[in-house]
N, C-alpha and C positions, 0 to 999 in steps of 0.2 A: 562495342556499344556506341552507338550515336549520341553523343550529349546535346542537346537544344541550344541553342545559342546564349539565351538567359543560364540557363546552369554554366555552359564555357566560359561566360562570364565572371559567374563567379570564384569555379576555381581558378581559373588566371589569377585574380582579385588574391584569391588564397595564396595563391603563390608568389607572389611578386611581394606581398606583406610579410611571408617566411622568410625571402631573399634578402629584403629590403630590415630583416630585423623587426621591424614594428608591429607594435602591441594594438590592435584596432579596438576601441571600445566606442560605446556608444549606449542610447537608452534601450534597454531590454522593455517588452511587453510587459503591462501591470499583472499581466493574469500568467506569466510566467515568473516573473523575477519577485514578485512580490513587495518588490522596494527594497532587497536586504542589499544593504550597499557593501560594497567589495571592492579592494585594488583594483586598478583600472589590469594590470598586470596578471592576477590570479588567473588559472586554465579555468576550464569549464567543468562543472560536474552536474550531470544532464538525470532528470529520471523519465523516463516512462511508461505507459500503460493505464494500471485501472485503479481501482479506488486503492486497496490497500495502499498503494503508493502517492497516488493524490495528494490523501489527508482528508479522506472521510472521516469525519466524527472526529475531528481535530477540535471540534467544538468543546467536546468534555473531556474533564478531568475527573476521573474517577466516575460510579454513576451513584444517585440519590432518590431518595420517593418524598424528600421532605423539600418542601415549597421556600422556605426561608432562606435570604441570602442569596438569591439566585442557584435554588436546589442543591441548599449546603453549599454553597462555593464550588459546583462542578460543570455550573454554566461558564465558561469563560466569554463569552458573547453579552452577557450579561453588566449592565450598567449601574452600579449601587446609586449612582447619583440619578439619576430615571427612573431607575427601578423596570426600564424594558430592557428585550432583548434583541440585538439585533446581531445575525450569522456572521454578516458581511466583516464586520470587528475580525473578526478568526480566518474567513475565507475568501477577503478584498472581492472582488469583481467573478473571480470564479463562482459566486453561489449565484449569480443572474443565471447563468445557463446550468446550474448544477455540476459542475468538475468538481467545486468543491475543494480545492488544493488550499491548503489549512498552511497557516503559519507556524506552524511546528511538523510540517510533511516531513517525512524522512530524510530528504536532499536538503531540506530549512535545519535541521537539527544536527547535522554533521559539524564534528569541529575539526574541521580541517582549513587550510588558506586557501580559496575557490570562489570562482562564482556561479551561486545556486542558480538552476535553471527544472522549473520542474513543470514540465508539457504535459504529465498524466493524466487523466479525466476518468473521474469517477462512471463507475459503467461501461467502460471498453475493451473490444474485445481487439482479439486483434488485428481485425479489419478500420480497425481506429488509428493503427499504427501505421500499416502499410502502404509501402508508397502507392500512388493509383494504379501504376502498370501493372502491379500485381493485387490487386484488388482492395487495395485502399480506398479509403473513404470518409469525406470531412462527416462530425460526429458532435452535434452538439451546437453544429456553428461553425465550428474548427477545421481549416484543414488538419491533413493527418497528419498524427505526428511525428512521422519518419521524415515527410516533407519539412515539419515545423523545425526538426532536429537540424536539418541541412541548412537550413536559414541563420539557426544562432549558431552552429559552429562554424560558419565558412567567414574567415577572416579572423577568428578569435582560435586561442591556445585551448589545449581541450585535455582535461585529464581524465574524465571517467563517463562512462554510462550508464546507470542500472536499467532495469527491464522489471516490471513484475507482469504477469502477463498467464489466462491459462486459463484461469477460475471464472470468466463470464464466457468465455467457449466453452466451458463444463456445462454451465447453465448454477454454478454453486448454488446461487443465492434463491435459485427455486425450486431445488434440492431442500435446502434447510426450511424455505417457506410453506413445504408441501409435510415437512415432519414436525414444526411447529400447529399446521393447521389439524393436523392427524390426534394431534394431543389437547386440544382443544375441541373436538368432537366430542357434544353431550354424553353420545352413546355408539358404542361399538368401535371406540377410537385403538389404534393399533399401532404399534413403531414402525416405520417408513422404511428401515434398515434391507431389509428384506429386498424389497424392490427396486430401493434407491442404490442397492449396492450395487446390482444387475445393470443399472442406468448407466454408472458411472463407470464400469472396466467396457461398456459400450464404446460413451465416448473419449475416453483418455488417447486414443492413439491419435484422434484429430487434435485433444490439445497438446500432443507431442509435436504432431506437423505444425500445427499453429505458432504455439515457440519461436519451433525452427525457425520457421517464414519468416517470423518477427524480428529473430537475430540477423537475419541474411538482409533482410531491409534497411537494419540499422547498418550495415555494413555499407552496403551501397552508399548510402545517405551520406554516410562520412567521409569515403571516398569522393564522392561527388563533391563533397566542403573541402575537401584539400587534405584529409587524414587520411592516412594508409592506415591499414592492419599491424596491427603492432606497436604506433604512435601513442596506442590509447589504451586504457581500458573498459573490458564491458563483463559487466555483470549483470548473470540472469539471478534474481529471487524465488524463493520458495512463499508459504505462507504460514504464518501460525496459527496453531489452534483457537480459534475463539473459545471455545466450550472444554472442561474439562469430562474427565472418563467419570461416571457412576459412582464409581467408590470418594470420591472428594468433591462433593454437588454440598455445599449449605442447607438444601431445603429437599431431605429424605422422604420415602413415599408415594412420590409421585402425584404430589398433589397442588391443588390450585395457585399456592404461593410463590410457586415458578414461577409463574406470569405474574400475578397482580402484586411481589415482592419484590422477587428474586430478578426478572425479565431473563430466563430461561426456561420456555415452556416447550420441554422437550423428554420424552421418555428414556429409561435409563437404558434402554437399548442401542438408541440413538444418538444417548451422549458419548457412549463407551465405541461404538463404530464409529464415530466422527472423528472421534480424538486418538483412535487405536489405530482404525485401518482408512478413512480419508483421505486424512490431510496426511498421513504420509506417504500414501499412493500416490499423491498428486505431487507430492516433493518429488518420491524416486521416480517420475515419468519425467518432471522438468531436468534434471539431474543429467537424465538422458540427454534430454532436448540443448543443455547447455553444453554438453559435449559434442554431440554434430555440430551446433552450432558456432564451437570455436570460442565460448562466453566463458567466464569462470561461473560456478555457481556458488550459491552465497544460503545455506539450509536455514531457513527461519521456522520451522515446523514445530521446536519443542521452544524459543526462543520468548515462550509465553506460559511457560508453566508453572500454576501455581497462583497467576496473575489472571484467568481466565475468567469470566462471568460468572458468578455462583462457586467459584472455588471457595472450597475450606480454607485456605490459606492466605482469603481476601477479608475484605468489610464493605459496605456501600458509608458512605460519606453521611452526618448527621450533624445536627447544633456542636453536639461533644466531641466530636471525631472530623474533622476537616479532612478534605483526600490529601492524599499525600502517596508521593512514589512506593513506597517502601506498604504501605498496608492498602492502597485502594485496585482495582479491577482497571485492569490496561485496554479492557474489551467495552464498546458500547454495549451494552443489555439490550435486550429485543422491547421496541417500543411503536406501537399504532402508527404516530404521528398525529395523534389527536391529543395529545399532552406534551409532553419535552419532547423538543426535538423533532427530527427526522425520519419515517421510517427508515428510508435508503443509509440511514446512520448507522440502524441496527449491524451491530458482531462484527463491529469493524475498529481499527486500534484507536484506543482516544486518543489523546494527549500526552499519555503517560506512553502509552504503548509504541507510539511515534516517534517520541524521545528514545525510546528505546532501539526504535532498529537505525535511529538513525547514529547511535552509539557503535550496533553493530556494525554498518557501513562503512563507519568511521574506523572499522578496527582490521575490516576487512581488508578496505586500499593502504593502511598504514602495514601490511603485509605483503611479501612478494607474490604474485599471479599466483591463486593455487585456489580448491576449494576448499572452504570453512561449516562449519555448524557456526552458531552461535547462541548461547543460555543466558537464564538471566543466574545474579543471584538469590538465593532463597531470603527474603524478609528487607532485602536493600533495592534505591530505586532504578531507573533507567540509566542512569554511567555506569554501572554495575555488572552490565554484561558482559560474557566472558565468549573467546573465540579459539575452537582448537580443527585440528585439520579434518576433514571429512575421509574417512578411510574405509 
């Protein structure tokens, strides 16, 4: 492989500071580091990809329909002393271009001794990742982030990488927008399941390739910073369910208060194939993809159950009930974007949910290389999660 002169550069750089022992630090990017200060000594722990990882919808804790308090206490953007609200509080400089990477993103929430570096960008697929040779492409503004990756590990110590990646090559999010809109039809409205299921074993082999592609970029990328295969660790994600199955929906029937309550307006046929045969399609295809690819995998698919938008086993936040880990919804609720929030927020992990997989993460590398599930517990908050091997 021909390295360019500018990259020969830098791994020399990389290497002479391995030989020479020293620890290179420097000012990280605002719209990566977010400001969390760290040992100048900690390795790197690097994320990834698309929104789930970002820290979409990092904005709320728990979701609310009541206006008081900054929407029951689940705006955390929200200023009591103003009494406005502004994103930027939760998502620094990422929310001018929409990345969105929230100050509780998954790589922000890990307690581990590291320094957080999270490249992710809300809405990317994984031509967002890839270095350009291989059809990469800046995304938002950004160059990609297999590029952006090679830049903050080359010269610095490097412990991990995660990956979430798969679900805007699927087209998800217009999957769920196209069986939200079916259930909102005056007349003759029908569950999506049917057609969307057809859609999706369509395109699952591409986001098998797509993965792949993505793990093999990262590799390069690290190689080219001065990391061999093996120095590090890389971990591909799965996704959790936003929605639960039929049988445990709050608002029975099928009727209007999905939306205008509940912000799941989605039929029960729809909830029960999302949550049954979905999202764990789309785990066992990454699963794969993390094994060509040489990645551990890391199962988040059930990793929100119970905890899901409109679960029985939830509450939305009010005057008398403040969110809280332990009883509020780890899922944003599906919302216009002409009242709270965001629509691109909508069925994506808040705050709580965030904490949470960054728990898992956290529990994954304090593990030897292998792949994991990981659950929450029933009725306790985001440390709470529990991690056993994938067999």
């Amino acid at each position: 492989m021909i390295i360019s002169p500018s990259r020969r550069s830098k791994v020399l750089a990389a290497a002479a500071a391995a030989v020479c022992a020293v620890t290179v630090s420097g000012a990280m990017p605002a719209s990566a580091s977010g400001g969390v200060p760290a040992a100048a000594e900690a390795p790197l722990l690097v994320s990834l990809g698309d929104s789930f990882i970002s820290g979409e919808a990092g904005r709320w804790a728990g979701n609310s329909n009541e206006r008081r308090n900054g929407w029951s206490g689940t705006d955390r953007a929200w200023d009591p002393a103003t009494g406005d609200s502004d994103p930027s509080r939760v998502y620094g400089a990422s929310y001018d271009n929409g990345c969105n990477r929230s100050d509780v993103a998954e790589v922000r929430s890990v307690t581990l001794d590291v320094r957080r570096v999270n490249l992710a960008c809300s809405g990317a697929t994984s031509a967002a990742v890839l270095l350009p040779e291989n059809g990469g492409a800046p995304f938002k503004g950004e160059s990609s982030q297999a590029e952006q990756l090679e830049d903050e590990a080359t010269g610095r110590s490097l412990r991990a990488v995660v990956v979430s990646i798969g679900g805007n090559d699927l087209g998800f999010s217009d999957i769920i927008t196209d069986c939200a809109t079916n259930f909102l039809k005056p007349f003759g409205g029908s569950p999506c399941a049917p057609d969307a299921s057809g859609q999706v074993a369509d395109r699952l082999p591409g986001v098998r390739q797509a993965a792949v592609n993505t793990l093999a970029d990262v590799r390069t990328a690290l190689d080219r910073a001065g990391h061999p295969a093996g120095s590090y660790r890389l971990v591909l994600q799965s996704y959790p369910s936003p929605l639960p199955d039929a049988a445990r929906i709050r608002y029975p029937g099928e009727k209007y208060d999905r939306l205008t309550t509940g912000g799941c307006p989605f039929f029960d046929k729809d909830l029960t194939w999302a949550h049954d045969d979905l999202v764990p399609e789309i785990s066992s295809v990454l699963a794969e993809a993390a094994r060509e690819g040489g990645a551990e995998f890391l199962d988040l698919s059930r990793s929100f159950e119970g905890r899901e938008v409109c679960s029985t086993a939830t509450r939305q936040a009010d005057a008398a009930h403040p969110p809280t880990g332990g009883t509020s919804e780890w899922v944003r609720f599906v919302t216009s974007g002409a009242g709270q929030g965001q629509k691109q927020e909508s069925l994506h992990p808040n705050s709580f949910g965030q904490q949470a997989l960054g728990t898992c993460l956290t529990l994954q590398l304090e593990q030897p290389s292998a792949d994991h599930r990981c659950t929450n517990t029933a009725g306790q908050g985001p440390t709470a999660m529990r991690l056993r091997p994938l067999g």
